[in-house]
Backbone as ProteinMPNN parsed JSONL, in Angstrom:
{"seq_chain_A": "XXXXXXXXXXXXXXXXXXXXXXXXXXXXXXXXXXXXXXXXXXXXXXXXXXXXXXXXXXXXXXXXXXXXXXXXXXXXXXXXX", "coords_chain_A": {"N_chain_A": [[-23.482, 10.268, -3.333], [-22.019, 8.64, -0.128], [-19.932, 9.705, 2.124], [-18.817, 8.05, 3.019], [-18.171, 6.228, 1.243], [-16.956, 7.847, -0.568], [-14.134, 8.175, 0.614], [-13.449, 5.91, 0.278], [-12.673, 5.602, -2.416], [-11.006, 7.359, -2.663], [-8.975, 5.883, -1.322], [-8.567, 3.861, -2.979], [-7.891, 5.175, -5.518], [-5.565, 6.343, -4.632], [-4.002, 4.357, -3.693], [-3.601, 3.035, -6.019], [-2.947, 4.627, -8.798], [-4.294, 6.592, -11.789], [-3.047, 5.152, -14.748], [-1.338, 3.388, -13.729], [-1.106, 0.553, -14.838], [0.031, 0.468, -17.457], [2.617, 2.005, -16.884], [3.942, -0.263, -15.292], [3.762, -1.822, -17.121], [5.728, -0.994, -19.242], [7.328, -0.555, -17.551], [8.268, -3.405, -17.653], [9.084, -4.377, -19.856], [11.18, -2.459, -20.148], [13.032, -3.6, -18.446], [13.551, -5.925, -19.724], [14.52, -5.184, -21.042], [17.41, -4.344, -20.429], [17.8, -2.436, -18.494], [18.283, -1.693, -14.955], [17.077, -0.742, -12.921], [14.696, -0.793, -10.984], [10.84, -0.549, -11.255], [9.307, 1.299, -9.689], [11.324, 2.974, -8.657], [11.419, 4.543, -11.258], [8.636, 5.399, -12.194], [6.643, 7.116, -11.275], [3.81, 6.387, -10.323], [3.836, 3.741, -9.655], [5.784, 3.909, -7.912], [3.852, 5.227, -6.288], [2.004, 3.291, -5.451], [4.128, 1.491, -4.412], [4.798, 2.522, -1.883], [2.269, 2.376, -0.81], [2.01, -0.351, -0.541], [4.213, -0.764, 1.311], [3.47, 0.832, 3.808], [1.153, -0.545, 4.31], [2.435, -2.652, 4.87], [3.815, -2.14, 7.251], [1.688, -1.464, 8.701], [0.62, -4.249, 9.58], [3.151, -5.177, 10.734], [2.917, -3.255, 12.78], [0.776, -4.598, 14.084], [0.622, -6.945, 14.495], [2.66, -7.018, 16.098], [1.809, -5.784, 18.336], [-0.415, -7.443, 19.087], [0.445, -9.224, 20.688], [1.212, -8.365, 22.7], [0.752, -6.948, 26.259], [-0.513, -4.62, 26.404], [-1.833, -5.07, 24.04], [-3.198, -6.875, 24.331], [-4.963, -5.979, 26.044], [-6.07, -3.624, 25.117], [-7.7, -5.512, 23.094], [-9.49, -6.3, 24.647], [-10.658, -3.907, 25.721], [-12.085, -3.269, 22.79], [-13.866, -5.262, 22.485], [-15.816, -5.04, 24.029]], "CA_chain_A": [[-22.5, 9.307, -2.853], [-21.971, 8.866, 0.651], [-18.973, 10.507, 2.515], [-17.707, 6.626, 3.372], [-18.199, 5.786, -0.218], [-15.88, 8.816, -1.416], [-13.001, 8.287, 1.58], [-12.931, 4.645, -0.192], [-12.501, 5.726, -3.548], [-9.838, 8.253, -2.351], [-7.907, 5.698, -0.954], [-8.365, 3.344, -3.833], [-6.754, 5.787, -6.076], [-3.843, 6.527, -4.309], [-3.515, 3.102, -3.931], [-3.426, 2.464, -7.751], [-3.043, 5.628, -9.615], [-4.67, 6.371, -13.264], [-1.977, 4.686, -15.776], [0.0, 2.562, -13.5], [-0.617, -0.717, -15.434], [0.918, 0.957, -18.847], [4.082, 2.108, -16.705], [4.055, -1.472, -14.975], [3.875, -2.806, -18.246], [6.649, -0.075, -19.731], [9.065, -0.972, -16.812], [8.772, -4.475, -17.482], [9.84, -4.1, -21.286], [12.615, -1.759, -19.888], [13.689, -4.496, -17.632], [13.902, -7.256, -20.446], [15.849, -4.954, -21.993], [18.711, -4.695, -19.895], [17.492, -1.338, -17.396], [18.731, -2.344, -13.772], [16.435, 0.264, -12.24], [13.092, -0.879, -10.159], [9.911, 0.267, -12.003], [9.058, 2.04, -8.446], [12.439, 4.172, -9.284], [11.345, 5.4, -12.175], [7.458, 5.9, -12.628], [5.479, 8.455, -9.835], [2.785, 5.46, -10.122], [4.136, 2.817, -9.147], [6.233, 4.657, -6.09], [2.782, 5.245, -4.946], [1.947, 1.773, -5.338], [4.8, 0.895, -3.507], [5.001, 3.163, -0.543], [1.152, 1.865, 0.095], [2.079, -1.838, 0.037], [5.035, -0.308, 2.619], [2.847, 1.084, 4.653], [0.053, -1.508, 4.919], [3.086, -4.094, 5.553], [4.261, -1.405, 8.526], [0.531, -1.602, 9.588], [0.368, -5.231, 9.591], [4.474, -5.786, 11.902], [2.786, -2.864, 14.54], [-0.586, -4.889, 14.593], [1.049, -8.374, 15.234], [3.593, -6.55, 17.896], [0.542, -4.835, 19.38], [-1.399, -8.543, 19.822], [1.693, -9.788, 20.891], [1.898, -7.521, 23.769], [0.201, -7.089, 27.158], [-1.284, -3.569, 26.013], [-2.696, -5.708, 22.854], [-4.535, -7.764, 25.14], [-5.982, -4.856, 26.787], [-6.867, -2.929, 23.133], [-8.671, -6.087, 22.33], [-10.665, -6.659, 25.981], [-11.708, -3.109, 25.482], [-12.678, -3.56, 21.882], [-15.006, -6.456, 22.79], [-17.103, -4.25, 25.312]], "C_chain_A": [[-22.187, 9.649, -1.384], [-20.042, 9.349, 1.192], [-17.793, 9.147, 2.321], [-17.331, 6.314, 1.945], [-16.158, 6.296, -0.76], [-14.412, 8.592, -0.624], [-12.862, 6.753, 0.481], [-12.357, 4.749, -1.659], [-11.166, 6.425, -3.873], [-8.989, 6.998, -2.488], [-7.58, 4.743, -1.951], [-7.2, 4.048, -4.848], [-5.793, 5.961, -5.706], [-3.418, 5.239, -3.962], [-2.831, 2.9, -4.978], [-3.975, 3.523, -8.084], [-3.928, 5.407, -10.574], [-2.978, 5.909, -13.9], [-0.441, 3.723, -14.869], [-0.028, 1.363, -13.915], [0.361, -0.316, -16.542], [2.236, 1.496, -18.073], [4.085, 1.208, -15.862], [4.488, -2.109, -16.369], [5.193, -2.114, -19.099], [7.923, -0.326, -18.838], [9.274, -2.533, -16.586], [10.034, -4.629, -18.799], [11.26, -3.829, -20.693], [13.367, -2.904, -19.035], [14.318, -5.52, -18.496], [14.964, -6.506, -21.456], [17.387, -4.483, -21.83], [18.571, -3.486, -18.568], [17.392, -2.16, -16.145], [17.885, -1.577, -12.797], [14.943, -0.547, -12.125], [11.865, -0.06, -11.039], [9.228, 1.412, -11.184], [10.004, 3.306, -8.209], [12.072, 5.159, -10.01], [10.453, 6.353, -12.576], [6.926, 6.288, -11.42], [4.415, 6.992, -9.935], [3.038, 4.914, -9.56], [5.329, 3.041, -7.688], [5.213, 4.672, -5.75], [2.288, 4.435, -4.262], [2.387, 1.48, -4.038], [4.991, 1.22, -2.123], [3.821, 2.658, -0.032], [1.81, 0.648, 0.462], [3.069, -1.572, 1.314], [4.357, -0.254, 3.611], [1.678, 0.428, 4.938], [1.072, -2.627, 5.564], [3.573, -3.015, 7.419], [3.44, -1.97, 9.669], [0.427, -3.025, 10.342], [1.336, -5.689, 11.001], [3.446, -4.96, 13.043], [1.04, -3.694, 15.126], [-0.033, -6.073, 15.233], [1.873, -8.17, 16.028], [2.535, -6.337, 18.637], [0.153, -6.231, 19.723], [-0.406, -9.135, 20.474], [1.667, -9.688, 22.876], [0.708, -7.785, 24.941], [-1.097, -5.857, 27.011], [-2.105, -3.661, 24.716], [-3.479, -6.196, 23.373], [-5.429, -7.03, 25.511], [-6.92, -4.075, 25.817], [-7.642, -3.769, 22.614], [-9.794, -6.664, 23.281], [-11.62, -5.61, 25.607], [-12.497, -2.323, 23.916], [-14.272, -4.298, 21.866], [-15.898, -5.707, 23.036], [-17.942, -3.482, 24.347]], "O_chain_A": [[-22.052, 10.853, -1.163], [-19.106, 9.203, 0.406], [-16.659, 9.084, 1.845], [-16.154, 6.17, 1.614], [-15.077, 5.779, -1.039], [-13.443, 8.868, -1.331], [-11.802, 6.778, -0.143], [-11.545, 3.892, -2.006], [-10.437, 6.262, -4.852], [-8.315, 6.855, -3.508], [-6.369, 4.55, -2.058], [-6.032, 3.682, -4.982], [-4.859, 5.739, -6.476], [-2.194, 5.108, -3.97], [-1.632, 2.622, -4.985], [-5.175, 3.72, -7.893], [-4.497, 4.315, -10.584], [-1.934, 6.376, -13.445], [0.737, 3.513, -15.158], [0.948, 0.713, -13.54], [1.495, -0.792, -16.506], [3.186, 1.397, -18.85], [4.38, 1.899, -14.886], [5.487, -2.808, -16.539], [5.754, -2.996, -19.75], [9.106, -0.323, -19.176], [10.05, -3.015, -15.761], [11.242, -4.861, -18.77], [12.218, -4.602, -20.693], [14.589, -2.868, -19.176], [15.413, -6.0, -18.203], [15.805, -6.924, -22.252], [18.256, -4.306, -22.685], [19.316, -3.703, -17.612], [16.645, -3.137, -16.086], [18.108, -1.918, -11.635], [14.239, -0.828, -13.095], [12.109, 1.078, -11.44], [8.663, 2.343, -11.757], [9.637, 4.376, -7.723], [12.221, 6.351, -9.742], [10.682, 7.471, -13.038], [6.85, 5.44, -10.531], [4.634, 6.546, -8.809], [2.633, 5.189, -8.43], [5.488, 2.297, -6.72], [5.12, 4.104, -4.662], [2.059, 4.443, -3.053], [1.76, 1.284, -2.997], [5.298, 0.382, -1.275], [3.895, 2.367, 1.162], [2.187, 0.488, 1.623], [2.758, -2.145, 2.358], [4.453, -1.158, 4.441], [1.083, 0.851, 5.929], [0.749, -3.353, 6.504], [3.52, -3.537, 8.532], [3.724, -2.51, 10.738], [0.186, -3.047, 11.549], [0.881, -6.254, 11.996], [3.086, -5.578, 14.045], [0.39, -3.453, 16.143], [-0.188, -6.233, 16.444], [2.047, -9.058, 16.863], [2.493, -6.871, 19.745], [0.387, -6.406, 20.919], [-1.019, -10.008, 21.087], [1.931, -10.444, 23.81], [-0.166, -8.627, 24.736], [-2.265, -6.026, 27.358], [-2.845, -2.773, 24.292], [-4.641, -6.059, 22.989], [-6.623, -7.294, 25.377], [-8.146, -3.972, 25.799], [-8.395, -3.358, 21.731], [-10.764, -7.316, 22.895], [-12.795, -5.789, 25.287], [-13.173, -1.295, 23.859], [-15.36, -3.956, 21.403], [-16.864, -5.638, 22.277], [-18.897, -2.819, 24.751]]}, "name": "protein", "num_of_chains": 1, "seq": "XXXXXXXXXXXXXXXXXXXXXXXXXXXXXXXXXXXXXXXXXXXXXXXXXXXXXXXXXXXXXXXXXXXXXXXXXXXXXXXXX"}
């Protein structure tokens, strides 16, 4: 397996743990059953979950500030080249 392969697989997993549908599916239950607590609160999975989607939405505000900007323009002239 190549090196790129394995860095992708990494980040897959910590994306989406082993067993975070069954405590997705365990903190919905708990939800219908009156638990006021976030399933991201409770289960280590789904915090991990959530801190990625965080941090890809982070990625996403400093990418559309960055094109935004005058020093975006420049990051994407000397992209081109």
């Amino acid at each position: 397996m190549p090196a790129s392969e394995l860095r992708k697989w990494t980040e897959y997993l910590r994306a989406r743990p082993i067993g975070w549908r069954e405590d997705q599916r365990t903190s919905l239950i708990m939800n219908a059953q009156g638990v006021k607590k976030k399933g991201h609160e409770i289960f280590p999975t789904l915090a991990a979950i959530q801190e990625w989607q965080d941090q890809r939405e982070d990625e996403d505000v400093m990418r559309s500030t960055l094109s935004k900007s005058v020093f975006g323009a420049m990051l994407e002239s000397a992209n081109k080249k």
